[in-house]
NUTIVO-172207 format. One record per residue: y, x, z of N, C-alpha, C in turn; residue number from 1; residue in one letter. Coordinates in steps of 0.05 Angstrom, whole numbers. Each point is the difference from the previous one (the first is absolute). Layout:
<rec><n_c2>Y</n_c2><n_c1>X</n_c1><n_c3>Z</n_c3><ca_c2>Y</ca_c2><ca_c1>X</ca_c1><ca_c3>Z</ca_c3><c_c2>Y</c_c2><c_c1>X</c_c1><c_c3>Z</c_c3><num>NUM</num><residu>A</residu></rec>
...
***
This chain:
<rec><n_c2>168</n_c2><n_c1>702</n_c1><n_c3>3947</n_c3><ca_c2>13</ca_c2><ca_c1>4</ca_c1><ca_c3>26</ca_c3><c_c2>27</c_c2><c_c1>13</c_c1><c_c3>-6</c_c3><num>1</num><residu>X</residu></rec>
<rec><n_c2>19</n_c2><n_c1>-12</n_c1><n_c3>16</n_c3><ca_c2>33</ca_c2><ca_c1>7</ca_c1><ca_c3>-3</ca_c3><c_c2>4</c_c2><c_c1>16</c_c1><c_c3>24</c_c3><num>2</num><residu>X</residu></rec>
<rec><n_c2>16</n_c2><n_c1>23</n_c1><n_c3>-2</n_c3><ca_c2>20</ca_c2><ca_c1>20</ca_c1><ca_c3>14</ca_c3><c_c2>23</c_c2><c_c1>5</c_c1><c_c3>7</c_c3><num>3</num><residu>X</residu></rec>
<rec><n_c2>19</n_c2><n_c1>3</n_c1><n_c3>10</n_c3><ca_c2>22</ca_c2><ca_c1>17</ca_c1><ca_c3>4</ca_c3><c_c2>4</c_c2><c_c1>28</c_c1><c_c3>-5</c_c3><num>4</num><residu>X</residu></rec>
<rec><n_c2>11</n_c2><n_c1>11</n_c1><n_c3>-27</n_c3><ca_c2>0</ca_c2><ca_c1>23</ca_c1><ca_c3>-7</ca_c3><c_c2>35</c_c2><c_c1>12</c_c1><c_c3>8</c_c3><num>5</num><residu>X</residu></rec>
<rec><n_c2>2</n_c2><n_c1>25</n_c1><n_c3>17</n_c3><ca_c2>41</ca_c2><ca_c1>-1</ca_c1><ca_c3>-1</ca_c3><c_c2>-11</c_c2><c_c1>25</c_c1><c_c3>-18</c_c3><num>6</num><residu>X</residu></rec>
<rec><n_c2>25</n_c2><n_c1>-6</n_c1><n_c3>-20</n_c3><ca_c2>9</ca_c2><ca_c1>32</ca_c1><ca_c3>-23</ca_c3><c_c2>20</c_c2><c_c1>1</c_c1><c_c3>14</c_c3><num>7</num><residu>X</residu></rec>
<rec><n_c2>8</n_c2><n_c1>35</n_c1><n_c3>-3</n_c3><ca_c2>26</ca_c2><ca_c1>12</ca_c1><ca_c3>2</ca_c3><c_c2>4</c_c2><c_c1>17</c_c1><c_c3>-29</c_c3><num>8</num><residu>X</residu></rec>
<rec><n_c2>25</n_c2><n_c1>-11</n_c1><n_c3>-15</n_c3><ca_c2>15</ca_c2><ca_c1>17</ca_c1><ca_c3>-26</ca_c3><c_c2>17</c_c2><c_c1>11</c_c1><c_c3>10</c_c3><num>9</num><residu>X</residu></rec>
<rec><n_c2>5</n_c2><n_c1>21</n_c1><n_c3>-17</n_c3><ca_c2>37</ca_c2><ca_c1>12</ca_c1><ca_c3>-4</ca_c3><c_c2>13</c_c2><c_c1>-17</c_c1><c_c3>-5</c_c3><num>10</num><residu>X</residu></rec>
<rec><n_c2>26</n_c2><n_c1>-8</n_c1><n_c3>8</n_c3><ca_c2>19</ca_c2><ca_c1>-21</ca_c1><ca_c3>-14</ca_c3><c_c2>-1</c_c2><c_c1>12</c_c1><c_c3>-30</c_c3><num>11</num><residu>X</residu></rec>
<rec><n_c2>9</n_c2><n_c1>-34</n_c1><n_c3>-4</n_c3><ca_c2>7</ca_c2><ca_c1>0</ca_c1><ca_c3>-30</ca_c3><c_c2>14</c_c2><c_c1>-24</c_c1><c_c3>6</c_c3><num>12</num><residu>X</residu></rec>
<rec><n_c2>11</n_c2><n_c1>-15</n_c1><n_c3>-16</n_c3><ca_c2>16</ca_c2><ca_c1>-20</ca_c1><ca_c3>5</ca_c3><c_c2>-19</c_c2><c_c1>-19</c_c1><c_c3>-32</c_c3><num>13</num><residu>X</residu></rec>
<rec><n_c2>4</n_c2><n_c1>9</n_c1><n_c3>-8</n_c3><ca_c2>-19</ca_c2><ca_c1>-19</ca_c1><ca_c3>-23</ca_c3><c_c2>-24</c_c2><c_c1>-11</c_c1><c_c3>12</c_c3><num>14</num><residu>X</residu></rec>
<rec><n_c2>-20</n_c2><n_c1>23</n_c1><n_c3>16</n_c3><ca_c2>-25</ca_c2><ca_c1>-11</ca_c1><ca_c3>18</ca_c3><c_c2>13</c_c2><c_c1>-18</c_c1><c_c3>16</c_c3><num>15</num><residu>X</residu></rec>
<rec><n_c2>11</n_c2><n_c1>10</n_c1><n_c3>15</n_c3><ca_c2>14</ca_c2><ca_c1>-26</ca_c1><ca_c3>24</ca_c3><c_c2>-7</c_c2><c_c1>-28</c_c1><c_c3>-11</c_c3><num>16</num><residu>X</residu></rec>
<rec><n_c2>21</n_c2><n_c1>-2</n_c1><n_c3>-23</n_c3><ca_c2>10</ca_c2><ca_c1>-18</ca_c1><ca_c3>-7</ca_c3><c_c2>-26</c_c2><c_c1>-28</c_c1><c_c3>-15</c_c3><num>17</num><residu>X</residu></rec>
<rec><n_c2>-15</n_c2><n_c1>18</n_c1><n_c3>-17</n_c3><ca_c2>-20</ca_c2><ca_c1>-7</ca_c1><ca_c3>-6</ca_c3><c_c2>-27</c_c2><c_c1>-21</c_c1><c_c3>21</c_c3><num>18</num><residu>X</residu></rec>
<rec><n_c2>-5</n_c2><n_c1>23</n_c1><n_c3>23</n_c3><ca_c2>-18</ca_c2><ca_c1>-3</ca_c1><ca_c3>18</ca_c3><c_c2>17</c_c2><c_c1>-29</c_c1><c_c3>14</c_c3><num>19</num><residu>X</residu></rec>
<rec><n_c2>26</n_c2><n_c1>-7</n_c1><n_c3>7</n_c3><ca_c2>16</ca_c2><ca_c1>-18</ca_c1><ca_c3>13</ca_c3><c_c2>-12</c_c2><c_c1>-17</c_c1><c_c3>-16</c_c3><num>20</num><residu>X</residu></rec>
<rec><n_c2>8</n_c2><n_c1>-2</n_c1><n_c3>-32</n_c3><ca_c2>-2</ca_c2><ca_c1>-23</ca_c1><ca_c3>-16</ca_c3><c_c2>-40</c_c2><c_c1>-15</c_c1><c_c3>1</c_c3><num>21</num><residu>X</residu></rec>
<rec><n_c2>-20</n_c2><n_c1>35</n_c1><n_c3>-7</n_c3><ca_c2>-31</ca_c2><ca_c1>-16</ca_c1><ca_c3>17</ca_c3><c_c2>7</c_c2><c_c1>-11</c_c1><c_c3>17</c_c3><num>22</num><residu>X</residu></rec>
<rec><n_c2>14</n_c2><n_c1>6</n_c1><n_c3>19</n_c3><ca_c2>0</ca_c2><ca_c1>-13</ca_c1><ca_c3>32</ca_c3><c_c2>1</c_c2><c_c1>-33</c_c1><c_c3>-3</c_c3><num>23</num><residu>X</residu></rec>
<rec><n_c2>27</n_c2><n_c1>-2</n_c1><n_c3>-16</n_c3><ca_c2>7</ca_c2><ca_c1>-25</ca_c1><ca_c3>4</ca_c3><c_c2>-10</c_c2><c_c1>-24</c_c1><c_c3>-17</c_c3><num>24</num><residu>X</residu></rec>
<rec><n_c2>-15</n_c2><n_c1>12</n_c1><n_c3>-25</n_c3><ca_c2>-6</ca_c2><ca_c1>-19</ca_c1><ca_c3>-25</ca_c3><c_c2>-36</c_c2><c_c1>-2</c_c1><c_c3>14</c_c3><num>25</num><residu>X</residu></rec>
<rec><n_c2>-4</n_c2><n_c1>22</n_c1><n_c3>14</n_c3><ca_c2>-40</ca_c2><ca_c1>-3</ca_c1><ca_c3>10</ca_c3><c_c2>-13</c_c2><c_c1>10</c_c1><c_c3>-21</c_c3><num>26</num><residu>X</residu></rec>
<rec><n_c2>15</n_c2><n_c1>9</n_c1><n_c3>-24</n_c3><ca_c2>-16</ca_c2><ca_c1>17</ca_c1><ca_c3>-16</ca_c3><c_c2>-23</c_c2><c_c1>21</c_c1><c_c3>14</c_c3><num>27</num><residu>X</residu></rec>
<rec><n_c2>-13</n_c2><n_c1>6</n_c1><n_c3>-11</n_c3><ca_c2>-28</ca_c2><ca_c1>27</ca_c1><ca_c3>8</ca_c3><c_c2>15</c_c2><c_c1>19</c_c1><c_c3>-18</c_c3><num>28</num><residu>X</residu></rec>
<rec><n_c2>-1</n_c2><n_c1>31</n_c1><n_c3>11</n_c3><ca_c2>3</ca_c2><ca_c1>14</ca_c1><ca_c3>-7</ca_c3><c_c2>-17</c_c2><c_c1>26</c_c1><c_c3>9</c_c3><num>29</num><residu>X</residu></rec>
<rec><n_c2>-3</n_c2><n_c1>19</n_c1><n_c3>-20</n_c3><ca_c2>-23</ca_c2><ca_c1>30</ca_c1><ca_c3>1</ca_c3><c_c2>4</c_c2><c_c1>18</c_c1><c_c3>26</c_c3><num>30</num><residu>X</residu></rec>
<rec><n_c2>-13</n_c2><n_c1>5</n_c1><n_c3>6</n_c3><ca_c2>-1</ca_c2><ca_c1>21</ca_c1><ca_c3>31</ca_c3><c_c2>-14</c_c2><c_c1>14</c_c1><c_c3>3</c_c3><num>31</num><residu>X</residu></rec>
<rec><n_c2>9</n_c2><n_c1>21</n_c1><n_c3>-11</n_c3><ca_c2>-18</ca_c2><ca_c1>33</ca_c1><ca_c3>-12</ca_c3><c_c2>-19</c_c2><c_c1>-12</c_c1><c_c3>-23</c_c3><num>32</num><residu>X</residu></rec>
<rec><n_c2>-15</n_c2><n_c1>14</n_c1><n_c3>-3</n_c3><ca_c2>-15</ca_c2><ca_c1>-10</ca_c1><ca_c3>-28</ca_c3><c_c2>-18</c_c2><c_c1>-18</c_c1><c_c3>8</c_c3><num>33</num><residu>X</residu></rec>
<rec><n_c2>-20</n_c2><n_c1>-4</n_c1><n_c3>17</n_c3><ca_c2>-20</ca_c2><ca_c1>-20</ca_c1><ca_c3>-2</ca_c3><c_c2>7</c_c2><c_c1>-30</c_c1><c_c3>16</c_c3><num>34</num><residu>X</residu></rec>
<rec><n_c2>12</n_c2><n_c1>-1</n_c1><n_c3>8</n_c3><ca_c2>15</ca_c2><ca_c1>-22</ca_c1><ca_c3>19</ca_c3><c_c2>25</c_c2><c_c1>-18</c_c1><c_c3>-13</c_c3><num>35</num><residu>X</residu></rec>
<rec><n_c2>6</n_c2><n_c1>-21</n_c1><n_c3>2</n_c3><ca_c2>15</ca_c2><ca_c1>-14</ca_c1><ca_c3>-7</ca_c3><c_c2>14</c_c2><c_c1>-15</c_c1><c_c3>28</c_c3><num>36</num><residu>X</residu></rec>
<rec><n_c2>22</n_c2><n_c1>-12</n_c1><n_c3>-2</n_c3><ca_c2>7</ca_c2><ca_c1>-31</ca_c1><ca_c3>30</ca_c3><c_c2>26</c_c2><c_c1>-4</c_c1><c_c3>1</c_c3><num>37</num><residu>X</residu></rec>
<rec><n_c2>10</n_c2><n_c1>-22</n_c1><n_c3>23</n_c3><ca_c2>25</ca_c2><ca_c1>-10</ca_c1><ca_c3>-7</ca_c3><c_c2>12</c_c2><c_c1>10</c_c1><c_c3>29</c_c3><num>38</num><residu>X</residu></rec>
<rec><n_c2>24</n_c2><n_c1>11</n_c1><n_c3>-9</n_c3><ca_c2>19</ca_c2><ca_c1>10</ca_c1><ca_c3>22</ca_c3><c_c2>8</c_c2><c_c1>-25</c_c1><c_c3>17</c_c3><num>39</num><residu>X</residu></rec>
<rec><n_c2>-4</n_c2><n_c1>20</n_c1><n_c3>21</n_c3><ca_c2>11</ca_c2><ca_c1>-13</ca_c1><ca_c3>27</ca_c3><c_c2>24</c_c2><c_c1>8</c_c1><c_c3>12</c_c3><num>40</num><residu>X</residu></rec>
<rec><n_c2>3</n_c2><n_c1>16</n_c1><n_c3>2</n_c3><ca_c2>30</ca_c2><ca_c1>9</ca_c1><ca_c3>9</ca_c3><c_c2>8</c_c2><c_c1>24</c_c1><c_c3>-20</c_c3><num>41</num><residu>X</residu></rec>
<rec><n_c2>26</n_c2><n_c1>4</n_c1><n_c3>5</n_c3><ca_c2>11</ca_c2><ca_c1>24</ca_c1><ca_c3>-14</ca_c3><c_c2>27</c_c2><c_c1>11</c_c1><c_c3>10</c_c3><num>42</num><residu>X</residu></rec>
<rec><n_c2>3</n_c2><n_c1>29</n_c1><n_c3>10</n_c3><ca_c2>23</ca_c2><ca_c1>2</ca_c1><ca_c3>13</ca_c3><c_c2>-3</c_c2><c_c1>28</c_c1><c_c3>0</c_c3><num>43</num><residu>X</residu></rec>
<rec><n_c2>34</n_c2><n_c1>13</n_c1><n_c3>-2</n_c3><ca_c2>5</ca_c2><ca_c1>21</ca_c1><ca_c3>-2</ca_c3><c_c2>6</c_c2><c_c1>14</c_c1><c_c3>27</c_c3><num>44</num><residu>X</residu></rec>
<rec><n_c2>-13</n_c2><n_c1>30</n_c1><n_c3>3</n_c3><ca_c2>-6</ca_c2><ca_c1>5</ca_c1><ca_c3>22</ca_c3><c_c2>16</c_c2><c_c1>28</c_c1><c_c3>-8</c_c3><num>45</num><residu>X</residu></rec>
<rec><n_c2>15</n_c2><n_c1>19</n_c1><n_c3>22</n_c3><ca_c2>7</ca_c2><ca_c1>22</ca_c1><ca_c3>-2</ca_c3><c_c2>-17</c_c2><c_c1>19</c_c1><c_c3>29</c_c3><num>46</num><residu>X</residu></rec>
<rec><n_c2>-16</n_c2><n_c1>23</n_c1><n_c3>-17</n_c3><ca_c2>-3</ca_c2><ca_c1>16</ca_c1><ca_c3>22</ca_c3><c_c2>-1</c_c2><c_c1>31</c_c1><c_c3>-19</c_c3><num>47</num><residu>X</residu></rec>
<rec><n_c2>7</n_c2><n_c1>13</n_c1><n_c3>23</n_c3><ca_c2>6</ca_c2><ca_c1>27</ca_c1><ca_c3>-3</ca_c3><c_c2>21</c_c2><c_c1>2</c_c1><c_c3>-27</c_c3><num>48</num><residu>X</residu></rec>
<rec><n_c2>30</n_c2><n_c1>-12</n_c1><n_c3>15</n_c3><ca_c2>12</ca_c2><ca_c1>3</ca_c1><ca_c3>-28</ca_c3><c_c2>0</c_c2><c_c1>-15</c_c1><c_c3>-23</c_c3><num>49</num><residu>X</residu></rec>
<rec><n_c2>-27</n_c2><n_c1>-14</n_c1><n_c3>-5</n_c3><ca_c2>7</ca_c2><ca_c1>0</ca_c1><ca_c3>-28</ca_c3><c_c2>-10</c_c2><c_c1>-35</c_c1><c_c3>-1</c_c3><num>50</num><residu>X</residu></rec>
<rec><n_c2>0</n_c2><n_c1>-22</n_c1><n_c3>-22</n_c3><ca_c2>-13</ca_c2><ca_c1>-20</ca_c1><ca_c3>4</ca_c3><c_c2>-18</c_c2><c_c1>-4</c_c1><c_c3>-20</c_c3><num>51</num><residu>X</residu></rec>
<rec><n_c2>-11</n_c2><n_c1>-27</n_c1><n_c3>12</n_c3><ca_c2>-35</ca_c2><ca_c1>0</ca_c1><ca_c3>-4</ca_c3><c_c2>3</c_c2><c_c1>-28</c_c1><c_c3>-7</c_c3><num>52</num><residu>X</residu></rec>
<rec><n_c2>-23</n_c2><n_c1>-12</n_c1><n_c3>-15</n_c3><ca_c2>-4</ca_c2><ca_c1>-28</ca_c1><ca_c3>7</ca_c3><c_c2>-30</c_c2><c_c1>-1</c_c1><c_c3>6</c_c3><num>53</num><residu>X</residu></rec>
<rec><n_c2>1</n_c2><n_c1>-23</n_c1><n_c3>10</n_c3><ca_c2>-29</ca_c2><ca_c1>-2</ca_c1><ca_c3>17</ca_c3><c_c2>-14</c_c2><c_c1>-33</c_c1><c_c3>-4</c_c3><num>54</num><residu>X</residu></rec>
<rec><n_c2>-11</n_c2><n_c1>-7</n_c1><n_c3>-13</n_c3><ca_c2>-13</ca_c2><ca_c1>-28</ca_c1><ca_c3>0</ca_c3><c_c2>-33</c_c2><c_c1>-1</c_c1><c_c3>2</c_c3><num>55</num><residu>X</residu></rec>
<rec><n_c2>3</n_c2><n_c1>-28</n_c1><n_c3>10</n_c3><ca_c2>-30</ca_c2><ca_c1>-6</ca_c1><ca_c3>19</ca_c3><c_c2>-4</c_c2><c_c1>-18</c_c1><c_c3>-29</c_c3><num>56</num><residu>X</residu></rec>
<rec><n_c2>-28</n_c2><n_c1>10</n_c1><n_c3>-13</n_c3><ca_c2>-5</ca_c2><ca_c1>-16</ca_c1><ca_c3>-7</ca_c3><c_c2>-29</c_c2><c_c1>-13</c_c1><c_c3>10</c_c3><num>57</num><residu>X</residu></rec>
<rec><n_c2>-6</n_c2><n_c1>-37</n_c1><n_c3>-15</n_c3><ca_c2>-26</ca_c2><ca_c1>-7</ca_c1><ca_c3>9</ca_c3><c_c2>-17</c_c2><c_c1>9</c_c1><c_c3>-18</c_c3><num>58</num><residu>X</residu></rec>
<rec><n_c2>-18</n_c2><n_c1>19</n_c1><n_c3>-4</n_c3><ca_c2>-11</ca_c2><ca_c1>13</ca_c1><ca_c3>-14</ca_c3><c_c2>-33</c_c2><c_c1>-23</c_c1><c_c3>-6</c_c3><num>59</num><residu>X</residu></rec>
<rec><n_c2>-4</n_c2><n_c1>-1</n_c1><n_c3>-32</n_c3><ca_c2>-19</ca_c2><ca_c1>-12</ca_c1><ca_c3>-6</ca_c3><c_c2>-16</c_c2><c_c1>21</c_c1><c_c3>-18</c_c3><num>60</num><residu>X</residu></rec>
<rec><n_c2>-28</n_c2><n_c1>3</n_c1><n_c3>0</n_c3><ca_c2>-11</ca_c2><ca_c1>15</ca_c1><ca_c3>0</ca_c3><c_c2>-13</c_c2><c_c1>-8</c_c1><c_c3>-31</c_c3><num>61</num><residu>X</residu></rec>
***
């Protein structure tokens, strides 16, 4: 059974960049330690000051 998991990171611009490239090639990638899946969106978000990125991934279990 498949999910919708959203992370929120600290920016980094390397993460960004990376998670864009899962995005677009459909690669699977790790989501905390026991979880793996392929990004769905990815987008940089600013609150309280400072920015964030935030991606939905489809989480496979």
């Amino acid at each position: 059974m498949s999910e919708n998991a959203t992370e929120r990171y600290p920016w980094n611009e390397s993460v960004y960049e990376r998670l864009l490239r899962a995005k677009e090639k459909g690669t699977f990638i790790a989501i905390g330690l026991n979880h793996f899946g392929k990004v769905l969106k990815v987008e940089k978000i600013k609150q309280h000051e400072a920015f964030y990125i935030q991606a939905v991934f489809k989480k496979e279990n």
